[in-house]
C-alpha positions in Angstrom: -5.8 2.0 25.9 -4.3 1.8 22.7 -6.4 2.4 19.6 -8.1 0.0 16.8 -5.9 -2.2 14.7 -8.2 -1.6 11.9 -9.8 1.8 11.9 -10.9 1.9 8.2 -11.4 -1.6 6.7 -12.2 -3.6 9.9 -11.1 -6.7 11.3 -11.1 -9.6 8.6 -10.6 -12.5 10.9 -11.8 -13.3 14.5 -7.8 -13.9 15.4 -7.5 -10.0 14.5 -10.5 -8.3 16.3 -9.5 -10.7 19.5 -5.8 -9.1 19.6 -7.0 -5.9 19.2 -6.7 -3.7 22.2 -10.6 -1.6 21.3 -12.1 -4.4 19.7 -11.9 -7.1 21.7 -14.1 -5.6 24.3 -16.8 -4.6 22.2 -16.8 -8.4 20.9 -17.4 -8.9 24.4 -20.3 -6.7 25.1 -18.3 -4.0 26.7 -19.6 -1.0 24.1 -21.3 -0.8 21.3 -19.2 -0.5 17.9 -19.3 2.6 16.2 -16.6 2.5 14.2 -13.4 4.4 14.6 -11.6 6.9 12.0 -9.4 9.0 13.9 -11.3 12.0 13.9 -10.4 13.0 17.3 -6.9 13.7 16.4 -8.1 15.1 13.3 -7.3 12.4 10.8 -11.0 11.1 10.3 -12.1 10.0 6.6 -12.5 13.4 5.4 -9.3 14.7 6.2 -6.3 14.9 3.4 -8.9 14.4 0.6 -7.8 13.3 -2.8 -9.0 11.8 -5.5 -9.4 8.5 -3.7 -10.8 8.0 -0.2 -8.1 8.4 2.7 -6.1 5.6 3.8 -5.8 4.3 7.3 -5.0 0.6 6.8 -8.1 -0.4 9.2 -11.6 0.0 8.3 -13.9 3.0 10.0 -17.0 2.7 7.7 -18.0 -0.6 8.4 -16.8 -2.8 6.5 -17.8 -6.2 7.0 -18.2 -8.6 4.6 -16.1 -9.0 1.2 -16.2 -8.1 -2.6 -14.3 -9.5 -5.3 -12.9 -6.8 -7.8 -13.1 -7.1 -11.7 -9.2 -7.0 -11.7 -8.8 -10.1 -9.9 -7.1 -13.1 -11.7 -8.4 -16.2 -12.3 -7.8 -18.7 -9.6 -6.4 -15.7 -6.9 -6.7 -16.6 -3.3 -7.1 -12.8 -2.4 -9.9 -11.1 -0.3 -10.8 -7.9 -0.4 -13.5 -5.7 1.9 -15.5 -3.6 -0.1 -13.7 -0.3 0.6 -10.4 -1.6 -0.8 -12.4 -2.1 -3.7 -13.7 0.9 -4.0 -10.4 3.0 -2.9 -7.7 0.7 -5.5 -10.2 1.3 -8.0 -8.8 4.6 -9.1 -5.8 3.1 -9.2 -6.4 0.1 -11.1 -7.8 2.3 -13.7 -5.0 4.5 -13.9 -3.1 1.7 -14.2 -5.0 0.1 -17.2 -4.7 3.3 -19.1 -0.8 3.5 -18.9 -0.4 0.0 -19.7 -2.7 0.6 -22.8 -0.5 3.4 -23.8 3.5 2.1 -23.1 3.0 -1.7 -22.6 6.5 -2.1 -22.3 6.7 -0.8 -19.1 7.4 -2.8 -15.4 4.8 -3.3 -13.4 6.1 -1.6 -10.3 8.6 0.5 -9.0 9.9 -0.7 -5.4 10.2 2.4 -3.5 11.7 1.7 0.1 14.5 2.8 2.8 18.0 2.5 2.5 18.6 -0.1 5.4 15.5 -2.4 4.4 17.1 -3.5 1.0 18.8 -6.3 2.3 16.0 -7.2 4.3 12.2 -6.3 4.1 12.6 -4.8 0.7 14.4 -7.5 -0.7 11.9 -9.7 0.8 8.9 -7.9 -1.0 11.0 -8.3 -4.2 11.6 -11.5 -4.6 8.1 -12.7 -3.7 6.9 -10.4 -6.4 9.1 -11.7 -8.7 8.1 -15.2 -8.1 4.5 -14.5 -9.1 5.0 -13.1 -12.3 5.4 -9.6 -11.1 8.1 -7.0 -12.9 9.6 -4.6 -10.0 12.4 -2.2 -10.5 14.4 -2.0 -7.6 17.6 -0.5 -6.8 19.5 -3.5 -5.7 18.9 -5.4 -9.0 18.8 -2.2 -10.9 21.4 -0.1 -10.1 24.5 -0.8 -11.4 28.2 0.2 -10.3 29.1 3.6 -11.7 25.9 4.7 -12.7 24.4 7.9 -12.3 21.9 6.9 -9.3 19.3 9.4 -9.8 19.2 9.5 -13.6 18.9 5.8 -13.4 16.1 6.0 -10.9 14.3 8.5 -12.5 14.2 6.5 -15.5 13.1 3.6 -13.2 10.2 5.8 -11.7 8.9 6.6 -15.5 9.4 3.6 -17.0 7.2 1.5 -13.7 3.4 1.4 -14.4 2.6 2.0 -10.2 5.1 2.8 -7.1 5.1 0.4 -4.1 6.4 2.3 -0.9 7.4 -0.2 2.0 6.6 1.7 5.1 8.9 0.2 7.3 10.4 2.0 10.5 13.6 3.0 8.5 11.3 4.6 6.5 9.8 7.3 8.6 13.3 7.7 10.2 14.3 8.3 6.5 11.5 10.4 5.4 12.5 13.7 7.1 16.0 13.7 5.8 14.8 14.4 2.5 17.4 12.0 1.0 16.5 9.4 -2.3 13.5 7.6 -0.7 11.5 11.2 -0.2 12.6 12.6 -3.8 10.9 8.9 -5.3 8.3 9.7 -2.7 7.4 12.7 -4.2 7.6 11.6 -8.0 5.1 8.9 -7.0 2.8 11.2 -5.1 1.7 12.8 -8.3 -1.3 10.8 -9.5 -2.9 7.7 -9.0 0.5 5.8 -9.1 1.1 4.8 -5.2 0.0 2.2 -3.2 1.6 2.5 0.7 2.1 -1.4 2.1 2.5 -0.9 5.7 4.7 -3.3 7.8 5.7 -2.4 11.4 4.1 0.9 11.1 0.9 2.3 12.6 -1.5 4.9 10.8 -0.4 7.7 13.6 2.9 7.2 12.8 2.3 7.7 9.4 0.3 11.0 9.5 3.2 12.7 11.7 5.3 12.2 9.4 3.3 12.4 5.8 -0.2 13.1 5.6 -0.3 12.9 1.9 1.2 9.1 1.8 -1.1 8.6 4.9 -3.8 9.7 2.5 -3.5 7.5 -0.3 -5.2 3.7 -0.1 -2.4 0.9 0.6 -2.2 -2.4 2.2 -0.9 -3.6 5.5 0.7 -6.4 7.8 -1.7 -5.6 10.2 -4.5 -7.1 8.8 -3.2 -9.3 5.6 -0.3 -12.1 6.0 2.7 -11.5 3.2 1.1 -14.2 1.5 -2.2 -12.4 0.8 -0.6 -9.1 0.2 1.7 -10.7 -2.4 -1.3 -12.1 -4.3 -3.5 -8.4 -3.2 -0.7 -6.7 -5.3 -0.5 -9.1 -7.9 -4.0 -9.0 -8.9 -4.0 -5.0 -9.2 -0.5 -5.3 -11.6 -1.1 -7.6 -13.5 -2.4 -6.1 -17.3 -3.2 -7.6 -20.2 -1.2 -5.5 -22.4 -1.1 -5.0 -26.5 1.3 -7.1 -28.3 4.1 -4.5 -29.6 
């Protein structure tokens, strides 16, 4: 048997706890629920510490129920457990600082694989965009016959947070060291990442990077697009001195 679709954050909806391969039988009396974290393998919540709690895209610690951070915008549609809360926290505040101190910066940098930015990446682009978000990304960014890692560097400094689409193409991409793992490692340092998972399961992840595995993100598996779009949104968005 496979394991939990939502090891950390549990499942939101009744849809997502009936598809899942663990839960599904303890909904049906088969067990008793005692959460799940990985730490078989290793990878429980205490593993890769940091200065936010470990990232798994599911929920271990019993979850249930929902909180509403101070961060979210008037009128948002987004839900939140209460360990997202807690875990973006660090990075909202992070965040607020930055903002406070270079308010022209964008809101994000769009960090993703080479064959998803004609696709997924784009995707995640364009739906920012239409909600008021500022993303750099390379497609719109970088121009013919520009120095491509200058230009990205500057991208990467002048971006308030890093977005990192795990996709597929991105843990085929990750071990080649190529452009996606140099912006990978910029945006490791700090509270500057958020991971959004799509396609991807937490195993996957670890094998491949622990220390993006560690860090607190968002994921298909248990959000629509919809709901990440307005997850990310909320965290961005800054009420920023007039210059």
């Amino acid at each position: 048997m496979s394991g939990c679709t939502a090891p950390r954050y549990g499942h939101r909806t009744a849809s997502g706890a009936e598809n899942c391969p663990v839960c599904r039988y303890k909904r049906a009396g088969y067990g008793r629920s005692s959460g799940y974290g990985y730490s078989s393998s290793g990878y429980g919540s205490s593993s890769y510490s940091s200065s936010s709690p470990s990232y798994s895209y599911g929920g271990g610690r019993g979850s249930g129920g929902s909180a509403r951070p101070r961060w979210a915008r008037s009128g948002s549609s987004a839900s939140y457990t209460p360990d997202q809360v807690a875990e973006l926290t660090p990075v909202r505040e992070t965040l607020e600082k930055t903002a406070a101190a270079q308010p022209d910066l964008r809101d994000v940098f769009l960090c993703h694989a080479w064959p998803d930015r004609r696709s997924k990446a784009k995707d995640l682009h364009d739906q920012l965009t239409a909600v008021g978000v500022k993303v750099w990304f390379s497609e719109k960014d970088l121009g013919l016959g520009v120095p491509m890692m200058r230009t990205i560097d500057r991208g990467l400094a002048n971006s308030l947070i890093g977005l990192v689409l795990v996709t597929p193409a991105m843990l085929e991409a990750l071990p080649r060291e190529g452009v996606a793992d140099k912006e990978l490692s910029a945006l490791l340092r700090g509270n500057r990442l958020v991971p959004v998972m799509d396609e991807v399961t937490f195993e996957q992840l670890v094998k491949v990077s622990p220390l993006l595995a560690s860090r607190s993100g968002l994921s298909t598996k248990e959000n629509t697009w919809p709901e990440i779009i307005e997850q990310i949104a909320d965290l961005v968005k800054v009420h920023r001195p007039a210059t």
